[in-house]
C-alpha positions in Angstrom: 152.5 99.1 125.9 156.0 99.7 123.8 157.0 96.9 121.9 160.0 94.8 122.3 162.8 94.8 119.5 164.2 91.4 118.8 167.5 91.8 121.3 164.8 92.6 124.2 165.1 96.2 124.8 162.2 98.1 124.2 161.4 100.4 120.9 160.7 103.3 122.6 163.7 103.4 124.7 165.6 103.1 121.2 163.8 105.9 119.8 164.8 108.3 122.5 168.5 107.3 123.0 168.8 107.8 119.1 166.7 111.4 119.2 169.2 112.3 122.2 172.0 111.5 120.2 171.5 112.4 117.1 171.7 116.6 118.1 174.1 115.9 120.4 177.1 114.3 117.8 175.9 116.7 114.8 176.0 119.7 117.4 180.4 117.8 117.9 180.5 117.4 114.0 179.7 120.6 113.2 181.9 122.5 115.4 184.8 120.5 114.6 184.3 121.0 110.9 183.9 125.1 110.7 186.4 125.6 108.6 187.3 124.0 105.4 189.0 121.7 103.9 186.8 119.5 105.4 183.0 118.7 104.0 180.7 116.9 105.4 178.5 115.0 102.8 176.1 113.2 105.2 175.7 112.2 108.6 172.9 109.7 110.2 171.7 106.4 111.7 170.6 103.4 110.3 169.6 99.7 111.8 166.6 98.3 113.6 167.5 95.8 116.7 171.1 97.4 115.6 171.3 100.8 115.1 174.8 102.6 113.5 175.8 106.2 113.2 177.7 107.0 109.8 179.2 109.9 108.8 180.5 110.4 105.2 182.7 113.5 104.5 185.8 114.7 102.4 189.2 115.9 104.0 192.4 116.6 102.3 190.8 115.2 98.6 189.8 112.5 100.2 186.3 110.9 100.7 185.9 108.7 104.0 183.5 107.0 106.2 182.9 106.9 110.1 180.6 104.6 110.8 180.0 103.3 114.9 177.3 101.4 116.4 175.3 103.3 118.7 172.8 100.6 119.9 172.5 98.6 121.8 174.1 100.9 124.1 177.4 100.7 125.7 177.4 104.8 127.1 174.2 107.5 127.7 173.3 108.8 125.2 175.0 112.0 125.5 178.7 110.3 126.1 178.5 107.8 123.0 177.6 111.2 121.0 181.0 113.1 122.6 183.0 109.6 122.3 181.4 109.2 118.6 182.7 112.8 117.6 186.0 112.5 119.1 187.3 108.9 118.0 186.4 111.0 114.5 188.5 114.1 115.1 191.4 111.6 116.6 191.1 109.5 113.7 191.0 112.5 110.8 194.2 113.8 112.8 196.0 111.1 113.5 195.8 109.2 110.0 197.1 110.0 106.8 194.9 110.0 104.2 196.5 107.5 101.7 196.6 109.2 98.0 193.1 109.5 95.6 192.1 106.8 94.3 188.4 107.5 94.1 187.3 105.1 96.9 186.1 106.1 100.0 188.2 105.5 103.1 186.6 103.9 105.8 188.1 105.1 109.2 
């Protein structure tokens, strides 16, 4: 029998949501971020009963941070990954980057 997490969903059912969409928004990451000048330094979840995605990268000289909860849910699996990747390109492309200061930029 699965155990229960503390918001009442069950472990398992965490576990695969995050292994579904963990492939699916590093498969969006990487295909938006072929070509330089944009590096991506690290990307991954972290959380128990709440569980974030965070993605730390440098564009344009600067450092920044995405960072989204993923669970509990509010899409499939596969949709929060395409919604997770695409709020990132829209926010890259529709920002400026304020000049260096050495901090990272959360977006």
């Amino acid at each position: 029998m699965s155990e229960l997490a503390a918001d009442g969903t069950d472990r398992d059912e965490r576990i695969r949501y995050i292994a579904a969409f963990l492939p699916a928004a590093w498969g969006g990451i990487n295909a938006m971020f072929t070509h330089p000048p944009c590096d991506i330094e690290s990307f991954g979840v972290d959380g128990d009963d709440t569980v974030h995605a965070t993605t730390v990268g440098q564009y344009q000289e600067r450092r920044w941070r995405f960072r989204r909860q993923i669970w509990p849910p509010a899409h499939p699996a596969m949709l929060a990954a395409q919604l997770y990747t695409t709020s990132l390109e829209e926010r890259l492309n529709m920002r400026k980057l304020p000049p260096g200061s050495g901090d990272v930029i959360d977006l």
